[in-house]
Backbone as CSV, one residue per row, in Angstrom:
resi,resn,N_x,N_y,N_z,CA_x,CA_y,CA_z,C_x,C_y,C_z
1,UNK,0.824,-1.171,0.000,0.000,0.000,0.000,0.877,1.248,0.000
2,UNK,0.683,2.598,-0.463,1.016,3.508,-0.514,1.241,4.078,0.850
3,UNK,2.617,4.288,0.945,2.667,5.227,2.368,3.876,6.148,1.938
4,UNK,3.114,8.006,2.322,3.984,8.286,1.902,4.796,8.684,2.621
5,UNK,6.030,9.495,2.010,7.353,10.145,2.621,7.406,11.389,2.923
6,UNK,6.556,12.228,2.132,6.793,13.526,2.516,5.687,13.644,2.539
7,UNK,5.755,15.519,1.500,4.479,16.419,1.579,3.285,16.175,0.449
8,UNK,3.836,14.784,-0.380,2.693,14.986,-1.673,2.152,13.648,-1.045
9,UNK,0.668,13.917,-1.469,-0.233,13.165,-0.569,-0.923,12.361,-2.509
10,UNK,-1.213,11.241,-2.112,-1.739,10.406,-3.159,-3.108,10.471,-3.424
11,UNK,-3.992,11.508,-3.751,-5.021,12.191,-4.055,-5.196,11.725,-5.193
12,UNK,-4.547,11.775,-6.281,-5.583,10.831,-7.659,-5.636,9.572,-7.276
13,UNK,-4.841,9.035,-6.669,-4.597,7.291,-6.568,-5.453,6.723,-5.427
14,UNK,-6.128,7.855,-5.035,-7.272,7.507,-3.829,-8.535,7.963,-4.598
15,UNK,-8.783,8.969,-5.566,-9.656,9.129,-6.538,-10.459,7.719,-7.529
16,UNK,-9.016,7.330,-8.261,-8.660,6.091,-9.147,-9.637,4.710,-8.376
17,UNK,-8.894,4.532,-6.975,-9.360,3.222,-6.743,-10.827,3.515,-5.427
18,UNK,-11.235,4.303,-5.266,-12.619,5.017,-5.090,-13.677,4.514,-5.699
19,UNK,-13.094,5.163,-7.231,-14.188,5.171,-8.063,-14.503,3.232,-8.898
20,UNK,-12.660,2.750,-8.900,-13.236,1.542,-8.933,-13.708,1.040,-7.919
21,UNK,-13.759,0.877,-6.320,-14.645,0.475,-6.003,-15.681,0.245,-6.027
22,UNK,-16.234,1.772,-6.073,-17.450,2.066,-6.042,-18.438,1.331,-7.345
23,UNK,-17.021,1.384,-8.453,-17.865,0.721,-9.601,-17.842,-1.003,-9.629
24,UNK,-17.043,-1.242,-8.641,-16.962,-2.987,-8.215,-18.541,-3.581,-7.235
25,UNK,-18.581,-2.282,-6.313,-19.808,-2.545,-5.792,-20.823,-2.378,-6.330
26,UNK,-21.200,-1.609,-7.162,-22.317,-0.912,-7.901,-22.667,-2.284,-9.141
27,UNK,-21.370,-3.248,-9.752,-21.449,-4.036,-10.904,-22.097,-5.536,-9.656
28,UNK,-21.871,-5.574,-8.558,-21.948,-6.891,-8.155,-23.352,-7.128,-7.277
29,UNK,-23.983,-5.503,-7.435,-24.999,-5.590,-6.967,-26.021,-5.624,-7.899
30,UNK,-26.036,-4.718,-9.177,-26.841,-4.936,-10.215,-26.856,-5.897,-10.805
31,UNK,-25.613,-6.663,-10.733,-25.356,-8.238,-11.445,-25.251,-9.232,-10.543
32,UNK,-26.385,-9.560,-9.335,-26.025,-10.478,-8.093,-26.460,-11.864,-8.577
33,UNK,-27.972,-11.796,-9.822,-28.607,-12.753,-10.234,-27.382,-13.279,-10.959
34,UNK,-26.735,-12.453,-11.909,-25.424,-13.265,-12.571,-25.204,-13.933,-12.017
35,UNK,-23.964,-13.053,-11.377,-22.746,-13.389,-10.455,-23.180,-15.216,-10.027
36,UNK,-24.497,-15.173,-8.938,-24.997,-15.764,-8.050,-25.357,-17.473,-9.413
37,UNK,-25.583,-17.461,-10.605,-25.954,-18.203,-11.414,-24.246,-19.165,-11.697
38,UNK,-23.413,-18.010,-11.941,-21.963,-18.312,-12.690,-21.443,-19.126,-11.595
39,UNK,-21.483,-18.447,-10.530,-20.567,-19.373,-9.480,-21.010,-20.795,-8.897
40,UNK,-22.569,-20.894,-8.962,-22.950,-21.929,-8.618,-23.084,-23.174,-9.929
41,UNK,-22.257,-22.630,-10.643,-22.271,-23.993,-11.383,-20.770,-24.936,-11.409
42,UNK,-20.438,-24.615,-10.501,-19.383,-25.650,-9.735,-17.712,-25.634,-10.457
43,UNK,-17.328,-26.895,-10.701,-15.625,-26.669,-11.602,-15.084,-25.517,-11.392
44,UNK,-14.606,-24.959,-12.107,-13.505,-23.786,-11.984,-13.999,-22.626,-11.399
45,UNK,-15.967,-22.647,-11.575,-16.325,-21.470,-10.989,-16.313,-21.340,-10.054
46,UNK,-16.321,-22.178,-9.050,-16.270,-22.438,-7.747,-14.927,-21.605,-7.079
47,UNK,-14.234,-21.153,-7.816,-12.959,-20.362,-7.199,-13.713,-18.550,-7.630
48,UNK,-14.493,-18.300,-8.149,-15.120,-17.256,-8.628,-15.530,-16.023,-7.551
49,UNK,-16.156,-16.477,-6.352,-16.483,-15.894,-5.359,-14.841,-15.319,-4.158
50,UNK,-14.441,-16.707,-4.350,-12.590,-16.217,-3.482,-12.396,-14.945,-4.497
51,UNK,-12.090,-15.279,-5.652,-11.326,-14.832,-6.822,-11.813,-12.908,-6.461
52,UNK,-13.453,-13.083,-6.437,-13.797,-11.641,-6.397,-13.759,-11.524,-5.051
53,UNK,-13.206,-11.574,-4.262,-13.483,-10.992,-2.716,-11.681,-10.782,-2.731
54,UNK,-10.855,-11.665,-3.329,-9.747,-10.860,-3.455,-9.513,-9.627,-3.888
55,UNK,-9.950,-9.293,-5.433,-10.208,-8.579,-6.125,-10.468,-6.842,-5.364
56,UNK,-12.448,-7.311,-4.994,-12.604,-6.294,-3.903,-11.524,-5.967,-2.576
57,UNK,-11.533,-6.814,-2.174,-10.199,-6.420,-0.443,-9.180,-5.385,-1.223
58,UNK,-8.587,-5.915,-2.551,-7.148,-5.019,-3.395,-7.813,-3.972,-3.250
59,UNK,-8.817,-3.403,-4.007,-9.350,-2.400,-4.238,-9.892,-1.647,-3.105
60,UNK,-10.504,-1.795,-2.925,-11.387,-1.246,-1.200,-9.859,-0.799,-0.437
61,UNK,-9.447,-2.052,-0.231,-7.774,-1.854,1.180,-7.009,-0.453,0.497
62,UNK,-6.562,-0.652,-1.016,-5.838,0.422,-1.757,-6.514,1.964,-1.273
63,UNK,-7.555,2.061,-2.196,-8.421,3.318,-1.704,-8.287,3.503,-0.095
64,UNK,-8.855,2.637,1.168,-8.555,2.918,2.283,-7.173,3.524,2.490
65,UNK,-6.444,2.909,2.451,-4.541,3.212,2.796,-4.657,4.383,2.119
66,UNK,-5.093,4.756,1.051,-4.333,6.175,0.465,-5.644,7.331,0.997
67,UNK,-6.393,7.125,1.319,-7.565,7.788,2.043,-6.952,8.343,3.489
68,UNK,-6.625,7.055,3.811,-5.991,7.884,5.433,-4.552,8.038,5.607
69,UNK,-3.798,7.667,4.189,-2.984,8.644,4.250,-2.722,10.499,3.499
70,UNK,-3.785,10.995,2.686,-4.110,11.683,2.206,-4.771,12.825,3.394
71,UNK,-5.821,12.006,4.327,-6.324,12.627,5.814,-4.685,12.706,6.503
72,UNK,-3.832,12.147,6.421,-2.299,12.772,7.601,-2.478,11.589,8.599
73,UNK,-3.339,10.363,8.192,-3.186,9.497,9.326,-2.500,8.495,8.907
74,UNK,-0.723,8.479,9.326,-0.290,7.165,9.410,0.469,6.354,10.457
75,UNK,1.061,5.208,10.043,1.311,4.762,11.079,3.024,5.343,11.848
76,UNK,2.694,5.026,13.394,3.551,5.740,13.942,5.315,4.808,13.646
77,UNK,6.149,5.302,13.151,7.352,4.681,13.164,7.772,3.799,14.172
78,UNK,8.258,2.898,14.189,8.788,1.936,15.278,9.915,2.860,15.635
79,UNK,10.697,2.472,16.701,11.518,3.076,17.578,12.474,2.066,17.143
80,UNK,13.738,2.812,17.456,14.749,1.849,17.190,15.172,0.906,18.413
81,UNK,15.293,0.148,18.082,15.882,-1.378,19.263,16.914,-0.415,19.534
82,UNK,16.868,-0.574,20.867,18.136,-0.096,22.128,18.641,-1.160,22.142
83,UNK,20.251,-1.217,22.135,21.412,-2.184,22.584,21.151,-2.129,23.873
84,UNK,20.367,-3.188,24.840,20.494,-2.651,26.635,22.029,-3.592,27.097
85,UNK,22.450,-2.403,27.994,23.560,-2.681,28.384,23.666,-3.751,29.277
86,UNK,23.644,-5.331,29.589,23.533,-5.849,30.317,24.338,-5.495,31.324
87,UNK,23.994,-5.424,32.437,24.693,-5.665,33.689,26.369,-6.399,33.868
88,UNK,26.954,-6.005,34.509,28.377,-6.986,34.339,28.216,-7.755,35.551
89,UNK,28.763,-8.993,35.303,28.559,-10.039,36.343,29.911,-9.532,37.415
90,UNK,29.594,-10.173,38.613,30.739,-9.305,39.678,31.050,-10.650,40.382
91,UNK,32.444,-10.782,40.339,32.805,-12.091,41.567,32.951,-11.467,42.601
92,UNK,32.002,-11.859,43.502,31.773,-11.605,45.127,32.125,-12.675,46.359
93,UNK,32.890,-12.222,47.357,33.345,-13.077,47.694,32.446,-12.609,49.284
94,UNK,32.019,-13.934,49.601,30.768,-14.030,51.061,31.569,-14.219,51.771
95,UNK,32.788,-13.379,52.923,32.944,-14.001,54.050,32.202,-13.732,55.332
């Protein structure tokens, strides 16, 4: 997913996969009788329903990620691993 680096924010590329969503949802609802006919006829179609829910997640997830990174919301950087200084072992003598 798009994350960016600086000051240019990914505004067409959140436009772009928006509008295919929107046109992924809009095709699978007007076409459910299809859809719903094609997949249930078993063999290869049977991967048809995975196939489009991959499809959608790409699309939908893309648009999300560049949506809230376009809003200034990302994720916070990890911190760098500290070398911790272990302790030095001490020969102690109990009298």
């Amino acid at each position: 997913m798009a994350q960016p680096t600086g000051g240019k924010k990914p505004v067409l590329k959140t436009i772009i996969y928006g509008v295919v969503s929107v046109a992924l949802y809009a095709a699978a609802f007007t076409h459910a009788n299809t859809l719903t006919e094609l997949f249930s006829r078993g063999s290869f179609w049977a991967a048809g329903p995975i196939l489009t829910v991959f499809v959608f997640s790409y699309a939908h997830g893309t648009f999300a990620s560049n949506l809230w990174s376009c809003l200034g919301v990302v994720a916070r950087p990890r911190a760098a691993k500290r070398s911790a200084a272990r302790p030095q072992a001490r020969a102690t003598i109990n009298a």
